[in-house]
C-alpha positions as CSV (number, residue, x, y, z in Angstrom):
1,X,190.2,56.9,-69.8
2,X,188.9,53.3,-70.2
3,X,184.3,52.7,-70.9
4,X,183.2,49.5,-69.7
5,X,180.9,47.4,-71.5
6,X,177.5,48.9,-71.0
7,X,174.8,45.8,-71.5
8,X,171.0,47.1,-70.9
9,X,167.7,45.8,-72.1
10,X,165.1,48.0,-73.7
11,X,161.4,46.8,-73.0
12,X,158.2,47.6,-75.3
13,X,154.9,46.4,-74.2
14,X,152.2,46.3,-76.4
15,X,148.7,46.3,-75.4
16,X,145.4,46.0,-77.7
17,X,142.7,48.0,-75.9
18,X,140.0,47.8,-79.3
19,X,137.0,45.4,-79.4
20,X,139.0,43.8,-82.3
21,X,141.9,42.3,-83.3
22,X,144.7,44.1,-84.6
23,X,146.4,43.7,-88.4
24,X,150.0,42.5,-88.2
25,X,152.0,44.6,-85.8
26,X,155.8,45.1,-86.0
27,X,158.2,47.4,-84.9
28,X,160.7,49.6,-86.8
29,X,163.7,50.5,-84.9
30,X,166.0,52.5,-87.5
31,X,169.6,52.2,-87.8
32,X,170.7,56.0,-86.5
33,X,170.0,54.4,-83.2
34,X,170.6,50.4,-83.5
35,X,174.1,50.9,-85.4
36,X,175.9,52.3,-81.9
37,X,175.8,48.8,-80.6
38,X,178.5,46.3,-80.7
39,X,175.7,43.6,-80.0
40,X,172.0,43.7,-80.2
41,X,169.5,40.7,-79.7
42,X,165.5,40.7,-79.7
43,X,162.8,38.5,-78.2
44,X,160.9,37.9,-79.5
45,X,163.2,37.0,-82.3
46,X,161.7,37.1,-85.8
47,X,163.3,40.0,-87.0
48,X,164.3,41.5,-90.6
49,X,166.9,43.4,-91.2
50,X,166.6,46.5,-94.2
51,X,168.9,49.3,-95.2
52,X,166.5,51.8,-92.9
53,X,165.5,49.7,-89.7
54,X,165.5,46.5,-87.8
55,X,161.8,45.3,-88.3
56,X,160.5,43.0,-85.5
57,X,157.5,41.1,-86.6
58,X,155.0,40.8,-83.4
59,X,151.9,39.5,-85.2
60,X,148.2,40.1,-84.3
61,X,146.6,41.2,-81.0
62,X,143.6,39.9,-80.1
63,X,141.2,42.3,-78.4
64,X,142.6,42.7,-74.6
65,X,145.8,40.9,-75.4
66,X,149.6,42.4,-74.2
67,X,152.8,41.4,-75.4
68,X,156.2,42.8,-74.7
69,X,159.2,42.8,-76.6
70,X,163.0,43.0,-75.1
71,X,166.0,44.1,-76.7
72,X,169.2,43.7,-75.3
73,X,171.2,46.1,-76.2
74,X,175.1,46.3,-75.4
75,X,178.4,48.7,-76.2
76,X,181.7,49.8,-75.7
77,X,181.2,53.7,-76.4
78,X,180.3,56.3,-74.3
79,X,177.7,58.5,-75.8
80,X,174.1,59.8,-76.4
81,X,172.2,57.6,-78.8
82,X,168.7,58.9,-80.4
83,X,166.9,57.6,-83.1
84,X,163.0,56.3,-83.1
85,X,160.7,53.4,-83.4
86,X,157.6,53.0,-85.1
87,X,154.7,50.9,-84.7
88,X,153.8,49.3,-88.0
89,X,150.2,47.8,-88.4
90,X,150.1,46.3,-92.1
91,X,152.6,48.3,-93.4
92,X,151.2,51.3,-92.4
93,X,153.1,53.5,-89.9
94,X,150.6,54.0,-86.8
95,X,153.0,56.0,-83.9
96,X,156.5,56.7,-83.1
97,X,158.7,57.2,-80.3
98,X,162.5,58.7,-80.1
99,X,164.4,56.2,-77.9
100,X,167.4,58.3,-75.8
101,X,170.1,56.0,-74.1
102,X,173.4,58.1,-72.3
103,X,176.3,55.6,-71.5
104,X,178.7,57.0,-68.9
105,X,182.1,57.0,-69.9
């Protein structure tokens, strides 16, 4: 049995409900989930690249102020992926989420 390429995009939104600006956000996405895909871009696109995660630097949030990040994700496996992503606010974990994608064979 042959997979097609599977190409999907993953969206975060960010949103700064406080009276104050935020420190420097990023998000952590670690590699038990990114390493299943053949190809993987982000926007925005200032991204490191560790041992243990992808980190995507967002910056500061003013007070009010949403941003949302997309990463396109694409591969030629079926399979369920899991792994999490973490919210980083000057180096500090703040909250996770386990990220689930099933690609039909």
């Amino acid at each position: 049995m042959s997979h097609y390429p599977t190409q999907k995009s993953l969206s975060i939104t960010l949103q700064n409900e406080g009276s104050r600006e935020t420190g420097t956000v990023a998000l952590r996405f670690d590699h038990t989930y990114m390493d299943n895909f053949s190809q993987i871009s982000f926007q925005p696109s200032d991204l490191l690249i560790t041992e243990v995660f992808y980190e995507l630097a967002v910056g500061v949030l003013q007070s009010a102020e949403t941003r949302t990040v997309i990463v396109d994700l694409a591969t030629e496996h079926e399979g369920i992926y899991r792994g999490n992503v973490s919210l980083v606010i000057d180096d500090v974990q703040s909250g996770s989420l386990t990220l689930e994608t099933f690609v039909l064979p």
